[in-house]
VMD Tcl script that builds the backbone (N, CA, C; Angstrom):
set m [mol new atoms 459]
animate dup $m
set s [atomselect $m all]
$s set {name element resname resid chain x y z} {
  {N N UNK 1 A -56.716 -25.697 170.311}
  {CA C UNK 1 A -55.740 -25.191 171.221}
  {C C UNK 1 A -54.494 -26.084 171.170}
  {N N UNK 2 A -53.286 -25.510 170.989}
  {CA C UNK 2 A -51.852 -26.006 171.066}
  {C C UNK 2 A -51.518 -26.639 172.394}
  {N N UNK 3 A -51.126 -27.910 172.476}
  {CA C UNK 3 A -50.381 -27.800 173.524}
  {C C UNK 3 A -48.814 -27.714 173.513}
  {N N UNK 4 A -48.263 -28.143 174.836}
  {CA C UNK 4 A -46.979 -27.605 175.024}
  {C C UNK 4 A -46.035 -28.630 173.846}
  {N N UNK 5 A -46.754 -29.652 173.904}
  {CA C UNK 5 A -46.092 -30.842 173.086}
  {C C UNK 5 A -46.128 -30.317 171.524}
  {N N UNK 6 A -47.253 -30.364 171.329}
  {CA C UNK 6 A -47.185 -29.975 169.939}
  {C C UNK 6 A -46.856 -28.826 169.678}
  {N N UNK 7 A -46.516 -27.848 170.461}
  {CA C UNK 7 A -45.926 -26.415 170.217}
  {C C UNK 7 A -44.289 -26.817 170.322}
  {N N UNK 8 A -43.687 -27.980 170.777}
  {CA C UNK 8 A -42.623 -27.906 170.755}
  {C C UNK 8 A -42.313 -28.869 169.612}
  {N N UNK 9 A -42.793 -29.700 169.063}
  {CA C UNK 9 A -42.661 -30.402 168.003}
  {C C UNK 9 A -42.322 -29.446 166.606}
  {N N UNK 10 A -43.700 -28.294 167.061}
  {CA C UNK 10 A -43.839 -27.288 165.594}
  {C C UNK 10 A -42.151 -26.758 165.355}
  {N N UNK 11 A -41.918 -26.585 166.572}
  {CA C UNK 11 A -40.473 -25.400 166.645}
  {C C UNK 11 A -39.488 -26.330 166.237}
  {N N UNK 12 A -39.815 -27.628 166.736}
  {CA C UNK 12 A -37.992 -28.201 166.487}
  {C C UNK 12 A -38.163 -28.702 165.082}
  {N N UNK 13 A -39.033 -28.907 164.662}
  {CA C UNK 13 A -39.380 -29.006 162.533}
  {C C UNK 13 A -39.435 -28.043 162.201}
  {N N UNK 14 A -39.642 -26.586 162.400}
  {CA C UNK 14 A -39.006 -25.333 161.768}
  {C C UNK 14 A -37.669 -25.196 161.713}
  {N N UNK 15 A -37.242 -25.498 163.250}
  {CA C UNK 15 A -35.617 -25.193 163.600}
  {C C UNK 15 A -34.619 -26.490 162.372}
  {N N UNK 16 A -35.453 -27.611 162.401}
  {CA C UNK 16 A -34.949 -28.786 161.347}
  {C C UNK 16 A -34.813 -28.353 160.064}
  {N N UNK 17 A -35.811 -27.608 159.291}
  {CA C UNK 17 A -35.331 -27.094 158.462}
  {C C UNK 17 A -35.098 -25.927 157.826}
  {N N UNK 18 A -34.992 -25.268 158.846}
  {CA C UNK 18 A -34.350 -24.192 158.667}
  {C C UNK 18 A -32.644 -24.602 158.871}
  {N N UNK 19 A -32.166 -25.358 159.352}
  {CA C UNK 19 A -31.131 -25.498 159.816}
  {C C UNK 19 A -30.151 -26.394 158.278}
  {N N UNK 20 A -31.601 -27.248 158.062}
  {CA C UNK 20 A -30.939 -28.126 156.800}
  {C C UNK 20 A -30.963 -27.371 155.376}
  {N N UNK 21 A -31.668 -26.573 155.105}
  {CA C UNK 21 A -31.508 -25.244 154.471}
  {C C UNK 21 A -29.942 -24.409 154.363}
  {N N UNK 22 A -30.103 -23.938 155.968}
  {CA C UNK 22 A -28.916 -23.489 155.763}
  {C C UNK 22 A -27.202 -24.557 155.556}
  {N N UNK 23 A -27.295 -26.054 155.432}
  {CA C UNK 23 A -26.129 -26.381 155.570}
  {C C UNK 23 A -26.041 -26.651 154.253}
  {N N UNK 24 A -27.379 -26.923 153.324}
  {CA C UNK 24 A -27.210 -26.757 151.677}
  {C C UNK 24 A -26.699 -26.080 151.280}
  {N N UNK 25 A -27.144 -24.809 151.552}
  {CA C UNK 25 A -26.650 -23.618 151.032}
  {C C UNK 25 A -25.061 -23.403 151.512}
  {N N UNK 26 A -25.151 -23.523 152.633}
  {CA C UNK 26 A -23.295 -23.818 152.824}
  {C C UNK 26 A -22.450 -24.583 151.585}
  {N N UNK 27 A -23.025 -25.607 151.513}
  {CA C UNK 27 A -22.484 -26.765 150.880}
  {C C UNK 27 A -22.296 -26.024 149.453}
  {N N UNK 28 A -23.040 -25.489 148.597}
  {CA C UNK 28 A -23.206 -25.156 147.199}
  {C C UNK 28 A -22.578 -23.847 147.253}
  {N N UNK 29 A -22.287 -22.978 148.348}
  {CA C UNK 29 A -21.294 -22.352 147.798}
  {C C UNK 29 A -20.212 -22.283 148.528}
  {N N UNK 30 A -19.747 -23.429 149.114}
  {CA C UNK 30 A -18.515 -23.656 149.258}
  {C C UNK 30 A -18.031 -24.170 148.156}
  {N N UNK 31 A -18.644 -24.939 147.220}
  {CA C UNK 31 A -18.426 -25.890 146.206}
  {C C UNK 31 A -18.146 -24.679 145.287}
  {N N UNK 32 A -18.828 -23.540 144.941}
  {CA C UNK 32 A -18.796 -22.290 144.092}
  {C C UNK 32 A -17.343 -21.488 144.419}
  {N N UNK 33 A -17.482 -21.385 145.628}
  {CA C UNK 33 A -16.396 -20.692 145.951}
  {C C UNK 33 A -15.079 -21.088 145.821}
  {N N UNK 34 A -14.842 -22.755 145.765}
  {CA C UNK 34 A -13.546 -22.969 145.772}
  {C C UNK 34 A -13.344 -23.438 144.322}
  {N N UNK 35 A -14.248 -22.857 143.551}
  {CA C UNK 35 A -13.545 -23.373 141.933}
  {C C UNK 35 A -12.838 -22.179 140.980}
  {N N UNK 36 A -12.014 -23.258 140.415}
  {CA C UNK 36 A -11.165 -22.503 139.386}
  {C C UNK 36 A -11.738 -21.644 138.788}
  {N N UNK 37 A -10.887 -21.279 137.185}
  {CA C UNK 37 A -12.174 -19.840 136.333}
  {C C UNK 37 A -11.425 -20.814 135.189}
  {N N UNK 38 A -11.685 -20.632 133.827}
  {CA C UNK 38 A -11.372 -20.584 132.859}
  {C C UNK 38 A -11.613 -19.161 131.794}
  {N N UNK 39 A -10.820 -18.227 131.738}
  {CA C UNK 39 A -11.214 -16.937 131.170}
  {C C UNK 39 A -10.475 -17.102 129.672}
  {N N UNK 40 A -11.369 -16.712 129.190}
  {CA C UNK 40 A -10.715 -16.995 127.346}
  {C C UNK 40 A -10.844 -15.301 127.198}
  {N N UNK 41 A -9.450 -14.732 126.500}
  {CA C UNK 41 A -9.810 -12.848 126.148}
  {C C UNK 41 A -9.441 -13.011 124.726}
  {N N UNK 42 A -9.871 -11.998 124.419}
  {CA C UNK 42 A -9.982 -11.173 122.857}
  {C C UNK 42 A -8.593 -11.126 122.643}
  {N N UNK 43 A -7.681 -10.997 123.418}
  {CA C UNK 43 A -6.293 -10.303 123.128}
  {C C UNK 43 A -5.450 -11.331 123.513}
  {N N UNK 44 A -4.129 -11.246 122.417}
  {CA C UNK 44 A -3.024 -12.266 123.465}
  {C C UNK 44 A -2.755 -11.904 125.273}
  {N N UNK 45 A -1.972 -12.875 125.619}
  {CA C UNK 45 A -1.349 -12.043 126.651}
  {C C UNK 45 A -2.510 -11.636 127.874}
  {N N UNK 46 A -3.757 -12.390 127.653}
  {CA C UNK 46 A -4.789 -12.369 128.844}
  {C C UNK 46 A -5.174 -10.573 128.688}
  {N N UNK 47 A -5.599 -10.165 127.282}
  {CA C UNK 47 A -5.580 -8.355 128.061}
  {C C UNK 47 A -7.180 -8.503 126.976}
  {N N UNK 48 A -7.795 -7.736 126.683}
  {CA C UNK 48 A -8.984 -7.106 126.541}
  {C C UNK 48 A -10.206 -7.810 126.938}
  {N N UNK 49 A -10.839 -7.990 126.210}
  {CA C UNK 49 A -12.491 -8.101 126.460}
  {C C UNK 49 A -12.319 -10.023 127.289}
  {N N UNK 50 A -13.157 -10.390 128.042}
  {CA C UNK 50 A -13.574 -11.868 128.324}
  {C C UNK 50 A -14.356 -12.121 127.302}
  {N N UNK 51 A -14.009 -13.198 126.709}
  {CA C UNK 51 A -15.102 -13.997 125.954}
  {C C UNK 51 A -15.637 -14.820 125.966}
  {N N UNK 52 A -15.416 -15.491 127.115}
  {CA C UNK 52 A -15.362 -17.034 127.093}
  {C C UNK 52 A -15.695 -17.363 128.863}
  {N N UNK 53 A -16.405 -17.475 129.629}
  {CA C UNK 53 A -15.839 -17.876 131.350}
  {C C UNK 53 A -16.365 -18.886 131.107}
  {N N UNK 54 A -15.554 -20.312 132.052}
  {CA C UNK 54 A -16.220 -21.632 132.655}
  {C C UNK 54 A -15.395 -21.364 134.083}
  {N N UNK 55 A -16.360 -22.596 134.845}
  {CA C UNK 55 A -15.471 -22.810 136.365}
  {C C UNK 55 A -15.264 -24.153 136.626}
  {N N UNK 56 A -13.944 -24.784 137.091}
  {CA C UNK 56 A -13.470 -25.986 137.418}
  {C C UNK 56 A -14.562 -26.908 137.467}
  {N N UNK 57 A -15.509 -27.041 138.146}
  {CA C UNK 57 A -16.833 -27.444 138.920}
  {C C UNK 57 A -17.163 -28.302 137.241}
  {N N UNK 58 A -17.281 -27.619 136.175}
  {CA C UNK 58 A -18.016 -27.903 135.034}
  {C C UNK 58 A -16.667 -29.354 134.569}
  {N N UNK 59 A -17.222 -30.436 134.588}
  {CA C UNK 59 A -16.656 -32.155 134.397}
  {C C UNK 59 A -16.750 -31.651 133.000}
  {N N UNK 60 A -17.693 -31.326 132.172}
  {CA C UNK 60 A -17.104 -31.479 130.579}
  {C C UNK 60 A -17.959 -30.500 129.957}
  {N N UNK 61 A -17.041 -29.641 128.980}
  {CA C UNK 61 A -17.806 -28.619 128.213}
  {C C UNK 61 A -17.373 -28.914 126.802}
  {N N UNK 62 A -18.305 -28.930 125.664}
  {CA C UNK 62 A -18.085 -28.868 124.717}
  {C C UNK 62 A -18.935 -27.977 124.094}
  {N N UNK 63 A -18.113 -26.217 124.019}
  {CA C UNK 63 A -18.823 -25.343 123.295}
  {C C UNK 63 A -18.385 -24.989 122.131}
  {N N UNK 64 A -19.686 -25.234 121.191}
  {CA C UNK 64 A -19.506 -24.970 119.331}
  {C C UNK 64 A -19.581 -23.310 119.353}
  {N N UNK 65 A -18.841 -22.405 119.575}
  {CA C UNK 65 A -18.964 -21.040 119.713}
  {C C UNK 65 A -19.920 -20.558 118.147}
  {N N UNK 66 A -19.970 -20.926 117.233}
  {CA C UNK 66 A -20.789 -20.720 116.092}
  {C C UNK 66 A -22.078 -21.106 117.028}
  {N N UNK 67 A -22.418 -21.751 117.913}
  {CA C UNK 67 A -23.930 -22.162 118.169}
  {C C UNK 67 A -24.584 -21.865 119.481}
  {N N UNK 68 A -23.795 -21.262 120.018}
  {CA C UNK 68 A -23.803 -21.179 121.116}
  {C C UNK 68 A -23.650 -19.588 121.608}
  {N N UNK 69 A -24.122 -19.024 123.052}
  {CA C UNK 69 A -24.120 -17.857 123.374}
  {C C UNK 69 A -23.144 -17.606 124.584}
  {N N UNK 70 A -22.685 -18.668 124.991}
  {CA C UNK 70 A -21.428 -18.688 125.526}
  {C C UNK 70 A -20.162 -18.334 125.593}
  {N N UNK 71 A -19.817 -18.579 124.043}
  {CA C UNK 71 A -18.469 -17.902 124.066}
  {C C UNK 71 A -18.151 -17.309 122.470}
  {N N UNK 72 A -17.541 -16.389 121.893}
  {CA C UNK 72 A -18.414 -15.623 120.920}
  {C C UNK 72 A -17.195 -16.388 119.652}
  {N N UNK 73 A -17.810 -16.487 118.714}
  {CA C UNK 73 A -16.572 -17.565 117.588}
  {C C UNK 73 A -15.970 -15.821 117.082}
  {N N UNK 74 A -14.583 -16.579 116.799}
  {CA C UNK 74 A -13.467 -16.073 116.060}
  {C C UNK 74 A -12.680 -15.335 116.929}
  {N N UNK 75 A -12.920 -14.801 118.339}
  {CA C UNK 75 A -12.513 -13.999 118.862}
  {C C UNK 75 A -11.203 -13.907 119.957}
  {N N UNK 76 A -11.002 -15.557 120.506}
  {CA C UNK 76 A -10.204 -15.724 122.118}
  {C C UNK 76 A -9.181 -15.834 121.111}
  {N N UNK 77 A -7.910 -15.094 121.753}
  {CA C UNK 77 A -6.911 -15.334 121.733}
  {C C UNK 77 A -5.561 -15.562 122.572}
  {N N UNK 78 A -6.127 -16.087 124.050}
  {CA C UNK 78 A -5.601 -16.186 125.260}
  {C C UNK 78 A -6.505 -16.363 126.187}
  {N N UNK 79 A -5.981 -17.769 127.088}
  {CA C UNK 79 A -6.764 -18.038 128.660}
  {C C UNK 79 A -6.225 -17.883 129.765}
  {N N UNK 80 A -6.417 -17.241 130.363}
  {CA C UNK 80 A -6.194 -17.061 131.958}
  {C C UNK 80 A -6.723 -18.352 132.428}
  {N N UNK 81 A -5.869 -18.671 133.604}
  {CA C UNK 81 A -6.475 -20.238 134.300}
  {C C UNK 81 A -6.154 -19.932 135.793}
  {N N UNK 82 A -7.517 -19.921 136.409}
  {CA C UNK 82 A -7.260 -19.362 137.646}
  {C C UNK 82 A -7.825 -20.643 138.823}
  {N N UNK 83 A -6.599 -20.252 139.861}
  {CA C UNK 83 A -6.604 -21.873 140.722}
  {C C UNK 83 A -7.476 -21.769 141.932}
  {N N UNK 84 A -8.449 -22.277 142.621}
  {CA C UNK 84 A -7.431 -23.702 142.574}
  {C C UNK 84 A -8.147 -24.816 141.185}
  {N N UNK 85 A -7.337 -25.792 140.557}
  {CA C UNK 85 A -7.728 -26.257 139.295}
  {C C UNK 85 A -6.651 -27.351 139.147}
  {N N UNK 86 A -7.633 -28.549 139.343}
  {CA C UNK 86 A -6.920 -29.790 139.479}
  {C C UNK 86 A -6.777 -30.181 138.138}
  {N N UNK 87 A -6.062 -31.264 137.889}
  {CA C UNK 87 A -5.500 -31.360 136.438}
  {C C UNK 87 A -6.776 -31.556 135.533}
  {N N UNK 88 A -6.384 -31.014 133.980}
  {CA C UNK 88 A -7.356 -30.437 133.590}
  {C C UNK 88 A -7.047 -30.511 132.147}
  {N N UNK 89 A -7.732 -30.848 131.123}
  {CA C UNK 89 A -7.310 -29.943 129.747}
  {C C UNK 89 A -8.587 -29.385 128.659}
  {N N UNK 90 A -8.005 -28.669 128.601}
  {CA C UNK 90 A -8.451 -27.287 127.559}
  {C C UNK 90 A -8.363 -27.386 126.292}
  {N N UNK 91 A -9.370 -27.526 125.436}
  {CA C UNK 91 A -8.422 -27.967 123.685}
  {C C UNK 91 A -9.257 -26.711 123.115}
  {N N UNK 92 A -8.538 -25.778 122.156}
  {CA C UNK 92 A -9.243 -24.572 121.505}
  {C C UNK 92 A -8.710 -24.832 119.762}
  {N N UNK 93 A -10.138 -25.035 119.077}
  {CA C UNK 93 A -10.144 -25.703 117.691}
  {C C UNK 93 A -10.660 -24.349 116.629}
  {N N UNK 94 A -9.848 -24.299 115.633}
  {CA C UNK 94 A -10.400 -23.569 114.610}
  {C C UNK 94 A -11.798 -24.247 113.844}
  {N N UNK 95 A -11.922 -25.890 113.588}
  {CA C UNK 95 A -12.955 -26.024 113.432}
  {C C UNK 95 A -14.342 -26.479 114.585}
  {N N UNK 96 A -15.071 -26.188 114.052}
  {CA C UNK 96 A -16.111 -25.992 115.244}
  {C C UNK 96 A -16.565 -27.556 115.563}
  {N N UNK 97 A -16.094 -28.060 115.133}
  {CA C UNK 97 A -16.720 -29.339 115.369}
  {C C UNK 97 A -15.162 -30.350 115.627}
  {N N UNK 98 A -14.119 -29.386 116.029}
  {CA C UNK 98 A -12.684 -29.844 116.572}
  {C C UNK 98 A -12.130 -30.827 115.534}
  {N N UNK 99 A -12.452 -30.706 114.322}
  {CA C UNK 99 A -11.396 -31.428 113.330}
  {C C UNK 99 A -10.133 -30.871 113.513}
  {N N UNK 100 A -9.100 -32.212 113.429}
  {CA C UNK 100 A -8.055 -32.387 113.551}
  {C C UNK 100 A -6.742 -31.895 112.088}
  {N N UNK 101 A -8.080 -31.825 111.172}
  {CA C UNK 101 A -7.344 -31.295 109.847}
  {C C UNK 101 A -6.990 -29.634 109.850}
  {N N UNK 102 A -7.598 -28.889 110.707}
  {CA C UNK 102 A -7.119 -27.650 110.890}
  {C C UNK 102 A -6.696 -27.275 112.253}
  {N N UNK 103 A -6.285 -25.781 112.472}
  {CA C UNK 103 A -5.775 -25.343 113.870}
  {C C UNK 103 A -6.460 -25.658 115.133}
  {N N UNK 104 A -5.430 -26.375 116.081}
  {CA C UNK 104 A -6.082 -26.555 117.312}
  {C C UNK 104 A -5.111 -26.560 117.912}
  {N N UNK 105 A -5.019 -26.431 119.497}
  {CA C UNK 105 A -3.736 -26.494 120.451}
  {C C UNK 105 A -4.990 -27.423 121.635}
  {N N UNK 106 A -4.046 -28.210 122.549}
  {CA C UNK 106 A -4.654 -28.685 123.929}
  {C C UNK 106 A -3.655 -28.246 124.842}
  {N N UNK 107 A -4.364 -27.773 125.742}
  {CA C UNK 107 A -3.664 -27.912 126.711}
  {C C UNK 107 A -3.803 -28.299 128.137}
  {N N UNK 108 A -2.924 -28.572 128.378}
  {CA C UNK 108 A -3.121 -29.922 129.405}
  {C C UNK 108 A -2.835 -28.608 130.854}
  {N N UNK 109 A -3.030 -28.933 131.865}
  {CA C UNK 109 A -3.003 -28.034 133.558}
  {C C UNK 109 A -2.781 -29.661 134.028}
  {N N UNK 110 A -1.381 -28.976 134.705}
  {CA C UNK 110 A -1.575 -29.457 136.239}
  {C C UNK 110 A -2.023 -28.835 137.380}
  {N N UNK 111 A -2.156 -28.953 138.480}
  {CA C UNK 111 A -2.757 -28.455 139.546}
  {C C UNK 111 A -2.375 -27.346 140.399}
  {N N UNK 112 A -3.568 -26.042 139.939}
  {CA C UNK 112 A -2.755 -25.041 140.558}
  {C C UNK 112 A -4.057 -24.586 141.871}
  {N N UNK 113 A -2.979 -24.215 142.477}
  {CA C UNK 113 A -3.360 -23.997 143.724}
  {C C UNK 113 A -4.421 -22.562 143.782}
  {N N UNK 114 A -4.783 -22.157 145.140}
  {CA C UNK 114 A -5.812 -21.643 145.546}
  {C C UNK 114 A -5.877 -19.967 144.809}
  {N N UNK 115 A -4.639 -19.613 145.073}
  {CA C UNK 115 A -3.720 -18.314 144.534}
  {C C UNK 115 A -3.180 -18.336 143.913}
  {N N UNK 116 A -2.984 -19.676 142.992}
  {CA C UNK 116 A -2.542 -19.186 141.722}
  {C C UNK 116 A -2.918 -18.802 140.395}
  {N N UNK 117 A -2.609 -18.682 139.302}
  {CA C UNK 117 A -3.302 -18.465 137.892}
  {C C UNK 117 A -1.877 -18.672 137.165}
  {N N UNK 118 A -2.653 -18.627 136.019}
  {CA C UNK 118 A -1.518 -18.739 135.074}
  {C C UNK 118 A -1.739 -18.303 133.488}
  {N N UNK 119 A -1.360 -17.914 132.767}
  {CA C UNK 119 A -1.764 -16.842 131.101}
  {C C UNK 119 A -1.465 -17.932 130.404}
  {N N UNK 120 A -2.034 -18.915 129.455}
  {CA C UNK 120 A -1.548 -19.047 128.208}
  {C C UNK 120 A -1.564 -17.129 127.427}
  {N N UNK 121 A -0.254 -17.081 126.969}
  {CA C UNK 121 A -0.321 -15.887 126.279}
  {C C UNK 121 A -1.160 -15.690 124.761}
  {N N UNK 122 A -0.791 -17.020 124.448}
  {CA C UNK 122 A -0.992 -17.473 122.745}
  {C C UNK 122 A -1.183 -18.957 122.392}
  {N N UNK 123 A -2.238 -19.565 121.677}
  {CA C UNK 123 A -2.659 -20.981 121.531}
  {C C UNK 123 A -1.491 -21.181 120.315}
  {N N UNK 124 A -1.005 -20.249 119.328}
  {CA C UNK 124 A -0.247 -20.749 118.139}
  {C C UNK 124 A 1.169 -20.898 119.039}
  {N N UNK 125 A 1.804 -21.384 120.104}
  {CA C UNK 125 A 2.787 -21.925 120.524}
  {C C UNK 125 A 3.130 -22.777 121.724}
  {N N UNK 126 A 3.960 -23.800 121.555}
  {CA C UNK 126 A 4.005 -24.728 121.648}
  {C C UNK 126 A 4.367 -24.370 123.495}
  {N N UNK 127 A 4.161 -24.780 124.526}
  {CA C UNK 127 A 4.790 -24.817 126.029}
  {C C UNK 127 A 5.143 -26.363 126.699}
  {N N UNK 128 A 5.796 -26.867 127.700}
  {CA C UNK 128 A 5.780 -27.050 128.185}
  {C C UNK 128 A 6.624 -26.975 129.927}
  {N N UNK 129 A 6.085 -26.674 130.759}
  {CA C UNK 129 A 7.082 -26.151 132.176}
  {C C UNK 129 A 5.276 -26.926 133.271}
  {N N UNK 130 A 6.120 -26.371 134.587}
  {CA C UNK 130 A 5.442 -27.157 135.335}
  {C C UNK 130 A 3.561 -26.928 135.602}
  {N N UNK 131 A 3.714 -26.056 135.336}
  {CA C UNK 131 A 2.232 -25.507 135.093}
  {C C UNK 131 A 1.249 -26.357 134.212}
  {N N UNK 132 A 1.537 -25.906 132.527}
  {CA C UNK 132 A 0.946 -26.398 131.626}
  {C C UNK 132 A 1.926 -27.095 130.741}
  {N N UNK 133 A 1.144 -27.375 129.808}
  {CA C UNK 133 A 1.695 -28.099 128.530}
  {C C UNK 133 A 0.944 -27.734 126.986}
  {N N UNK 134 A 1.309 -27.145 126.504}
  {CA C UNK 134 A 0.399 -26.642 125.280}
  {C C UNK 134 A 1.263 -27.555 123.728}
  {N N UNK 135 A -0.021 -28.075 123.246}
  {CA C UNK 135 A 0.503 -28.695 122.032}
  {C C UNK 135 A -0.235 -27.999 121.134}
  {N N UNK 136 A 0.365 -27.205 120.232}
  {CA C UNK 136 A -0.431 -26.466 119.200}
  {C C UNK 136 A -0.018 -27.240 118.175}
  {N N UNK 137 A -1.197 -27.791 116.685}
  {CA C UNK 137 A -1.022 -27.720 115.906}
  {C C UNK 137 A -0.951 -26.920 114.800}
  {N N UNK 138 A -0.741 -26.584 113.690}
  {CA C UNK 138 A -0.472 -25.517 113.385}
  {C C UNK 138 A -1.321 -26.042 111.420}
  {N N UNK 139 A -2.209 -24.981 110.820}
  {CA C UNK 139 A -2.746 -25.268 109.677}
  {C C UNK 139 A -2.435 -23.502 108.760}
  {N N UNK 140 A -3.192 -23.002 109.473}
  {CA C UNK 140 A -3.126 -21.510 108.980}
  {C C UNK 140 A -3.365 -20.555 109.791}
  {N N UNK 141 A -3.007 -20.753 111.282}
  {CA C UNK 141 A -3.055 -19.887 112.139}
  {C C UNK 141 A -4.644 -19.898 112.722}
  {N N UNK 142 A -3.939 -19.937 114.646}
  {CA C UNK 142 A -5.160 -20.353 115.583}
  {C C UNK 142 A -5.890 -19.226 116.340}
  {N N UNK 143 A -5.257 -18.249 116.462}
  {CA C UNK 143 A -5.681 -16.923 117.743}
  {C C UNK 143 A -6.527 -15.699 116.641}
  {N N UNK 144 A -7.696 -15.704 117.521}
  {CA C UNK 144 A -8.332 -14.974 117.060}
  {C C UNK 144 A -9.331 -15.895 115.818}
  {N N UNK 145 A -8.961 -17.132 115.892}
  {CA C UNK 145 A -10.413 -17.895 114.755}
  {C C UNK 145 A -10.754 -18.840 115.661}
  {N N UNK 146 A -10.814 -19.219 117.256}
  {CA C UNK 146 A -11.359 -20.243 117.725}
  {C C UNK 146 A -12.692 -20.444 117.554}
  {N N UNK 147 A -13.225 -21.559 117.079}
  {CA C UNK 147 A -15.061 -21.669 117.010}
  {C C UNK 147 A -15.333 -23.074 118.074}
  {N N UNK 148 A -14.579 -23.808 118.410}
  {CA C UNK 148 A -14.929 -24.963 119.889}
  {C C UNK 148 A -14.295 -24.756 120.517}
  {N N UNK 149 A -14.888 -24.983 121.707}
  {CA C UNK 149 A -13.854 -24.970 122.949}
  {C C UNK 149 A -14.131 -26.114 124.114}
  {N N UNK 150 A -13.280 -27.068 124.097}
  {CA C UNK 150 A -13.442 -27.945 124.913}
  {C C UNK 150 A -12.673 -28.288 126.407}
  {N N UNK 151 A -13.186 -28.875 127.705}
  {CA C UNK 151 A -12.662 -28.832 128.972}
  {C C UNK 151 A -13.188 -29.705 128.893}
  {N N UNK 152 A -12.227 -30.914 129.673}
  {CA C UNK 152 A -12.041 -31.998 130.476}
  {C C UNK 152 A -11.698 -31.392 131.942}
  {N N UNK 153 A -12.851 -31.535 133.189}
  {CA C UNK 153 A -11.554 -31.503 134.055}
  {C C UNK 153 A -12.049 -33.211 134.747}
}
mol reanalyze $m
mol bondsrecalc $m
mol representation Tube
mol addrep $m
């Protein structure tokens, strides 16, 4: 038989974690909710298929698109960068293993806010304004042959 004591003990260690439950779950998708996107498309100019998604949250990605099911090789030819997304850079390599002897551009983000985004249109040219900074190198042409894709944020 329960008494009153131990019937109230039971409730306030249910109510404990049920309660710490729910402030996890708060916590992990507040953390979800307030991150950037990284969208890589098929097309200049941010327009057809996604090929590519990461979110701010991710400290370092280094995807070999030849090896990987992540993001599909030969195909991005433009990233959408959607905020909020604290400074950040993006490097998209023709070789898969980011040699420097063929096409690659980085590009560098500064910090965009909650509502903002912003198009690289095209990795084969050069930007800089307050947003981003794109340094393309140039071998035999970059859009549409990316096979790595790397994020620092």
């Amino acid at each position: 038989m329960m008494t009153k004591f131990s019937l109230l003990i039971k409730n306030f260690a249910l109510t404990l974690v049920i309660g710490l439950a729910s402030i996890s779950l708060l916590i992990t998708n507040a953390s979800t909710a307030f991150a950037g996107t990284f969208l890589f498309y098929e097309g200049n100019n941010c327009t057809q298929d996604i090929i590519a998604y990461y979110d701010s949250n991710e400290v370092y990605v280094q995807d070999n698109c030849k090896e990987t099911r992540r993001c599909e090789n030969d195909e991005t030819r433009s990233l959408l960068i959607k905020g909020p997304v604290e400074i950040s850079q993006v490097g998209v390599y023709d070789d898969p293993n980011g040699d420097n002897d063929d096409d690659y551009s980085i590009i560098y983000i500064n910090s965009l806010g909650p509502n903002e985004q912003y198009c690289v249109n095209t990795y084969e040219k050069n930007q800089d304004n307050s947003q981003v900074i794109v340094n393309y190198q140039r071998h035999n042409g970059l859009d549409g042959k990316v096979s790595l894709i790397t994020i620092l944020n």
